[in-house]
Each structure stands twice: as C-alpha cells, then as structure tokens.
N, C-alpha and C positions, 0 to 999 in steps of 0.2 A: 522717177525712181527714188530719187532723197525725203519722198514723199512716207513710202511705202516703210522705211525701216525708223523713221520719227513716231508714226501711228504704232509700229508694234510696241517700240521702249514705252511711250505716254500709258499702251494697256498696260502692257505688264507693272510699271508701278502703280498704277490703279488698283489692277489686283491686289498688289502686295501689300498698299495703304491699307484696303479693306482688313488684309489677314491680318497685319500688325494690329491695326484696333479693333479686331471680333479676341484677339489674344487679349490684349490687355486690356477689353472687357471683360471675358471672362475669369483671369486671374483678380480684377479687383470686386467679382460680386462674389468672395468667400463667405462660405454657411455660417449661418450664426454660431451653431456650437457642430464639435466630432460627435460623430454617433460611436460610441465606444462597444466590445461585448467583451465580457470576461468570461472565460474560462480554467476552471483547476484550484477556485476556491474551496476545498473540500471542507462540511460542514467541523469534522474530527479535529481541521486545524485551525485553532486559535488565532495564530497568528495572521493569518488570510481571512479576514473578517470584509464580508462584501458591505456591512451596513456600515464598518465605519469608511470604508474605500468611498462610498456615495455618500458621507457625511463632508468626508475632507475633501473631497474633489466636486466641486459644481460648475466650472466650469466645460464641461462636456454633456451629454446625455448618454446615458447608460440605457443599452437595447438587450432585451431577451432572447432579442434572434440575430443570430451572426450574419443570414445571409444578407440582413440588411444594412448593417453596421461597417461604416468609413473602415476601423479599425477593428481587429480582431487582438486581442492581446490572452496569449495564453500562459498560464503560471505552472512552470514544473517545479521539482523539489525534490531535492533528496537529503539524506542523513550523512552527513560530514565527521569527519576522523572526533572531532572536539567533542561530538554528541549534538551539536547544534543543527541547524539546517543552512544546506545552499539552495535562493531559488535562484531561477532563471527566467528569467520574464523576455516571453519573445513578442514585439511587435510587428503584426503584419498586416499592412496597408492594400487593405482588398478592393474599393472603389474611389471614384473620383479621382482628384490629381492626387490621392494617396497610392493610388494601383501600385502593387509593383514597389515598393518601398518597405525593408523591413528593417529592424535592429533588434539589439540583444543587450539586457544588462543582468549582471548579478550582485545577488543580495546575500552576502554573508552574514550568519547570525550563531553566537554563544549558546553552551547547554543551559548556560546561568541565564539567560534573558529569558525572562513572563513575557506572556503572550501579547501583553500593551506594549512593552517593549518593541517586542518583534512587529506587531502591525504600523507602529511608528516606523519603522524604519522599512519596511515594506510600502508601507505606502508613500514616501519621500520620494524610492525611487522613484515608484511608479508614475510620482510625476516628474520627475525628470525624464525619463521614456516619453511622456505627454509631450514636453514642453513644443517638440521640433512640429509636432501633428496639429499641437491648437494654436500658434501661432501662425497657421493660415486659416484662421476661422476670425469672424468679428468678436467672439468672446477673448480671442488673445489679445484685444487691445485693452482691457482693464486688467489684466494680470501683471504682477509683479514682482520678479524675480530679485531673489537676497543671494548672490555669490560669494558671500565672504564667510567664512571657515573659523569656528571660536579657535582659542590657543588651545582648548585644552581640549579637543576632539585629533588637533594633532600632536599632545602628549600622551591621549590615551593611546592613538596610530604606535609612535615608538616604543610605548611600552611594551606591546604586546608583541614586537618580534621577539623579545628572550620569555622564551616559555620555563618560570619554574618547575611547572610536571613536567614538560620534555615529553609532548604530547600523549602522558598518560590519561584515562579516563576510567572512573569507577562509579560503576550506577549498585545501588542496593534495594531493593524492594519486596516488600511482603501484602499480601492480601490472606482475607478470608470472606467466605460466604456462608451463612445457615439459612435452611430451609425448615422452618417447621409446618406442623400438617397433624390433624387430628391422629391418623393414623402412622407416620412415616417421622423421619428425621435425617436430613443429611448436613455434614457440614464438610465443608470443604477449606482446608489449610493450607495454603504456599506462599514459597519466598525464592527469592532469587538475586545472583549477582553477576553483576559484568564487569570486567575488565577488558579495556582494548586503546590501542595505539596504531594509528593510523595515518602515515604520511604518503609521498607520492613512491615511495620505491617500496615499501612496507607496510604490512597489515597484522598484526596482533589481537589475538583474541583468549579470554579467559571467561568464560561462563559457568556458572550450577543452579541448579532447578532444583525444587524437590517441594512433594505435594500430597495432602492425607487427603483420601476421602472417605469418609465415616457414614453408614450410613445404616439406618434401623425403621426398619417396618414391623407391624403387626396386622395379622392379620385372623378376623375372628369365624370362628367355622363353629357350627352346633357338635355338644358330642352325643356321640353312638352310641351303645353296644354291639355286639358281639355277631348280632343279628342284624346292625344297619340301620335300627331301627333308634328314632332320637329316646335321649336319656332328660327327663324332667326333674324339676326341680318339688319343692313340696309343698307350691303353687298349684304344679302343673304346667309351668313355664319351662320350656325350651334352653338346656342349659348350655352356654355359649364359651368356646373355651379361646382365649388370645395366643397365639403361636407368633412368637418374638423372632425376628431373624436380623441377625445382626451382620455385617459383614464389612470390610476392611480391603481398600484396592490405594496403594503408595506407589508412589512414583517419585522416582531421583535421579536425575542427571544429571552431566558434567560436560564440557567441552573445550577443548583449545587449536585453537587454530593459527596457520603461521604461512600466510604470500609473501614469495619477492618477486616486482615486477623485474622482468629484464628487457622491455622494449614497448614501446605503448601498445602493446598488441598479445605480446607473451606472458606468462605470470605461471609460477609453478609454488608449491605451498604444499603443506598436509595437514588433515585433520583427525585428532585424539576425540573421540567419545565413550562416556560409558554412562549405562543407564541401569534401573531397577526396574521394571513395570510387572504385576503380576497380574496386568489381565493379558498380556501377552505370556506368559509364565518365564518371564525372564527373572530369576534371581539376582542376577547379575551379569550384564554384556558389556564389552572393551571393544573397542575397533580402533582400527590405524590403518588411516588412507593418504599412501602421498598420492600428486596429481599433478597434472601439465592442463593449463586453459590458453585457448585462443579465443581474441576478441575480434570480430568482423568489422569494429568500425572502434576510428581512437576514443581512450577514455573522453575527448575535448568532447564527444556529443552521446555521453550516458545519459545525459538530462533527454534530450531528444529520441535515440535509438540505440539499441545496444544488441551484439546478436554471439554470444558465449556459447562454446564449447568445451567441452573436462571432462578428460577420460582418468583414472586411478583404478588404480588395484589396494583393495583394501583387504586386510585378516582382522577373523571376526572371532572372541574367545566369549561363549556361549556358557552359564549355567543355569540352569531350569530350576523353578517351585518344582515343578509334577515329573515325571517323564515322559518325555512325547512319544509322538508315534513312530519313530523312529526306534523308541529303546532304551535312547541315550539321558542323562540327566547332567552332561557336559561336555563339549565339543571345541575344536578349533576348526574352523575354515576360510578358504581364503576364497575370495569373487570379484569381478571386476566391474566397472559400470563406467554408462557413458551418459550424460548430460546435456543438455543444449537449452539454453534457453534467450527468446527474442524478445524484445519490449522495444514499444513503438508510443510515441505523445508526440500526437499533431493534431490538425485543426479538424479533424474528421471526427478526434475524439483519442480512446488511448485500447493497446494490445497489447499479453503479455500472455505467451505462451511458450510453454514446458514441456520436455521430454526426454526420459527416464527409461535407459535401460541395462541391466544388471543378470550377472547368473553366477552358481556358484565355478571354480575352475576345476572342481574335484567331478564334478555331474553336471554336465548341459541340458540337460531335461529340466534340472533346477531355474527358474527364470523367472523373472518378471520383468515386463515391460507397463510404461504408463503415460498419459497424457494429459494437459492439463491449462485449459485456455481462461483466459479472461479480459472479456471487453467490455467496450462501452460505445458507440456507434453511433454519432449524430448523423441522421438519416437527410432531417430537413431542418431549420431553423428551428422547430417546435417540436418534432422527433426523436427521441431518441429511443435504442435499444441493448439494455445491457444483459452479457449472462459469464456465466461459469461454470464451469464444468471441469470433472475431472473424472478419470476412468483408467483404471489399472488390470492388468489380466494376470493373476498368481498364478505362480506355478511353484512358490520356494518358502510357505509355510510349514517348514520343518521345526518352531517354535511351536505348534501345537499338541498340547497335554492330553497325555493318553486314559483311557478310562468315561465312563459317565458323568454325567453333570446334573444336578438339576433344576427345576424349571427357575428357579429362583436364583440360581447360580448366572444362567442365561440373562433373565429377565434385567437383572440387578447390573449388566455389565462387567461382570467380576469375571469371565472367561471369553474367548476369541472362539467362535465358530469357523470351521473349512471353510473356502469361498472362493469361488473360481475365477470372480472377477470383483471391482469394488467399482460402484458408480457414483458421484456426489457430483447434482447440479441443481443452479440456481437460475432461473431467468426472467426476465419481463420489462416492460415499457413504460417511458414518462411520455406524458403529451400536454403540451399547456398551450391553451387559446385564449385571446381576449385581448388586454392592453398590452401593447410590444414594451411604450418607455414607461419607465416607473423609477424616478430618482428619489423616491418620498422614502423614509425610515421610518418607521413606527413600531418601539418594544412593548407596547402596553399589552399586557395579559398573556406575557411571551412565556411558553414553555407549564408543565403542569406539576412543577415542584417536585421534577426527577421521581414521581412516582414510578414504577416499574412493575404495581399487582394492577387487580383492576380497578376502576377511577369509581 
C-alpha cells in the first residue's frame, strides 16, 4: 500500500520537471527581433514620419501586415488648446508571449515646434513604448538605455507651468491661387484669422474668413446678320467676335464660440456667426446658437472614441443680393437642430460618422436632415477599403433668388440651383502584395518637384 502513493508523488514531479523545463525553454528561445506594424502615420503629417521611425529604430523589424506582426502599435492625434498636437500611441500586443499585453503613452508637442522637432520627440517615445516588448527578444541584448534627464530639459519642464499668454493662441493666414488659360482667368484671394483658448473647463474661439474669386472668360462666336447668315470679312473670312464675361462671387465670415464644461460628459456653449456668400444670395447672415452637448464616453478616450450629441435653437437674421422666392430681400427666423456625431480609431482601422438635423420653428415642412460617414476598413492584412459619403435631403432653401439666370451665370458657379437632395461621395481600395518586411529607406528621386499641371 506505501508502495502505491510513492509511485504516484515520483510521477507527478516528473511531470512537473518536464513542464518546468519545456517553460524555461521556451522563455529562453526569444525572437531575434519584434515584428512591429504601424498604423496612423498620415502622409499630411510631418511629424509622423515612417522613414525616419525605420531609420532610428532598427532594432525591431517593421511588417506591412498587422496580422502578422508581435505588436500592432497605432498612432492617434489630435489638436490641443496650445495649437500643437497630442498623440497617443497605443501598444497592442497581439501574438506570442506578447498576446494580451497593451499600453498607452502620450506625446505632447508646441504650435512652435517644426516637424523635426516633433518627429524627434515622437519618436523617443516610441521607443520607450519599445523598450518593455524588445527586451524579450535577442536584439534587446545590444540595446542601451541613457536614464538620466539634462538640467535644462527640467528648466524648460518648470518654465512652462506659468503661461505668459494664459493660454491664448493666434493663428493668421493668407493664400492665393491664379489660373490662367488661353481663353479664361480666375484668381482666387483669401486670408484668415484665429483666435482661441482652450483649457479643461473652457473653450474660446475667434475666427474670420474672407475670400474673392475673380473670374473672366471669353468666349468667341462667328458674327451674323439679321438673316443668321455669317458676316465676312474683305478676305472673305469668317468674322469672329470675343464676348468677355467677367463675373465676381466673395465670401466673408466670422465666428465665435464660447463651451463650459460642467462634468466630463456635459458642456453647454454658443455659437456667433455671420457670413457674405453671393452664390447663396446672402448679402449678409448673423446667427446665434446657444446649445447643451452630451458626451457618451469621458473626454480621457476622444483620442480612441467619442460619440456627441447637441441640440440648440438658433435665430437666424437673413439679407439677400436678389429676392427669393419667397418675396422677401430680408428675414429673421428662428430653427432648431440636432447633431450627433461618433468617431471610432482602432485596429480595424478608423469611423467618423454624422448626423444632421434641423427645421425652421416658424414652418415644419421647412427641414433638412443629413448624413455623413467616413471610413477606412482594414479588411485583411493587405486590404483595405476606404469611402465617404455624404447625403442631405432639403427641404429649407428659402435663400434662393427669384427670377432667370443664365447659362453662364449657372455654368460659372455664381448662383445655387433648387435641389431636393445633395449627394457627395468618394470611394475605393488599397491592396499591396509581395514583400511583407521592408526596413530599408531610400529618398532618391522622391517626389516630382510639387509639380501639380501635367509632368
């Protein structure tokens, strides 16, 4: 009988010897390097620069495709009270003993800091996010971490809590475009300015716009007589006459706006506008909307998901170029509208869909509702499909000018046609085959000297 319970203890630690050493053999045979994949470097931003990201970091290999990749590291971003940006760099640990493993760091960055700046310190963190993931790989035995902090990275640290603007921020900017063209000329003039202050309980805004567009065709028609029949020259040639059309469409706006949160979820505020556009035939519109929003999930995860709703009642003080069809060549009305919109960035890819609806309170037949999605959908490692769209059903252009128009009037942009609905979309697919790693940089013969006619 003393026999029988010796044999079973002798198995079972047999057993367990095995699993102890199948363990800490497989804990000491780590990959040479992480299989890393990025996503949410958008080309637009400078600072998210993938070729220097695979320049500074070679300790990992960098894969095309997520589904194959240890870690999946994806970069969101947004625009900060300062002007600068916050990302958010999330790592998520999708196979091997990474499974199941994720973290979070953020990267603060100045309106004042260029784009080297920024990717410098963007990519710092991102290897601090590294650090915990390659030190179970054989590449983490040649790395070499520097802990120590200069003095004057923590003088610049205390500087910066006493803000001499008192977090104002003023942006100012102007552009133009011309187009010339054998027959045509358009040029186009704008400039604009911001103001805004922006902390955790308050949001301030000060905006104006404003923008010529100039534009002259000619266009040459044979002339007639009386009879239709062409009028010649004392050749005998075909005499050709130029009809000049010149026409003038500006635009000016304004805006201010003014939130206070009162709970990570509430926020109420209103917003001042007024604008010029005379292909709408507005002379001159004012509006003033206060409002009440609800946020579905805390600001701590805007960078992730966010799902807003705002309802206001807004009065709207109307004067017309033309007279509409209505009669009037100036109005007050008041209407109300409602809002909602969700935006989603995860590893599937990113969503940001809108919806829009509004009437006047004077006339409920008056309405418009609208919707307005935009995604981007990694299908498979190598798939993706993105689109946007957007579709409105009018029911409340009561800004449309009474009388004929014509065809050039139309053609040229310079007046809004009836429309019972507006559609605007965009869509289509990436698909890349062939070699998954690709760590190599190479700028030679990058880009075609910003030409923008044809090459």
């Amino acid at each position: 009988m003393t026999k029988i319970p010796l044999l079973l203890i002798l198995a079972f630690c047999a057993i367990t010897s095995r699993s102890i050493s199948q363990t800490l053999f497989d804990n000491s045979n780590a990959p040479a390097k992480l299989r890393v994949f990025i996503d949410g470097c958008e080309r637009w931003d400078g600072g998210c620069d993938m070729d220097f990201i695979r320049t500074e970091i070679t300790a990992v290999n960098f894969y095309r495709d997520n589904q194959t990749a240890d870690l999946f590291l994806l970069i969101n971003n947004n625009r900060s009270g300062g002007g600068g940006r916050q990302y958010q760099l999330l790592f998520i640990g999708q196979q091997n003993i990474h499974a199941g493993r994720n973290d979070t760091l953020f990267v603060n960055t100045k309106q004042t800091d260029t784009d080297y700046e920024v990717r410098e310190k963007l990519t710092r963190f991102i290897k601090l996010g590294l650090a915990p993931y390659v030190a179970k790989t054989t590449a983490g035995e040649g790395i070499e971490i520097n802990m120590k902090t200069s003095s004057g990275m923590m003088e610049e640290t205390e500087q910066e809590t006493i803000d001499p603007w008192n977090y104002w921020v003023f942006n100012v900017g102007s552009d133009a475009n011309i187009e010339l063209e054998e027959l045509s000329r358009e040029i186009n003039i704008g400039g604009d300015i911001n103001v805004n202050r922006i902390t955790d309980k308050w949001k301030i805004n000060l905006s104006g716009r404003i923008e010529e567009r100039l534009r002259r065709t000619i266009q040459k028609e044979p002339r007639v007589d009386e009879n239709g029949l062409p009028v010649l020259d004392e050749n005998g040639n075909p005499i050709i006459d130029e009809n000049v059309n010149s026409f003038d469409v500006s635009e000016f706006g304004f805006g201010h706006q003014l939130v206070k949160s009162i709970s990570p979820q509430w926020s109420y505020g209103y917003d001042i506008e007024g604008l010029q556009n005379t292909r709408f035939n507005y002379k001159f519109q004012t509006s003033f909307r206060p409002a009440i929003e609800y946020n579905f999930f805390p600001e701590s995860e805007q960078n992730n998901r966010f799902l807003r709703m705002n309802y206001g009642v807004e009065v709207r003080n109307n004067q017309y170029v033309e007279e509409t069809i209505d009669g009037v060549t100036k109005e007050t009305r008041f209407l109300h509208s409602l809002r909602t919109s969700l935006g989603l960035n995860q590893v599937w890819g990113n969503l940001e869909v809108g919806y829009r609806l509004r009437n006047y309170l004077d006339d409920f037949s008056s309405w418009t509702t609208g919707l307005n999605i935009r995604a981007e959908v990694r299908v498979t490692g190598n798939f993706s499909f993105y689109m946007r769209v957007e579709g409105n059903y009018v029911k409340d252009q009561i800004y449309l000018a009474a009388g004929d128009f014509t065809e050039q009037d139309i053609l040229s942009g310079r007046v809004n046609l009836p429309s019972a609905y507006t559609i605007d979309s965009r869509f289509g697919f990436n698909y890349r085959f062939g070699s998954n790693l690709n760590n190599f940089v190479n700028q030679r013969f990058f880009g075609r000297a910003n030409f923008v006619g044809n090459d």
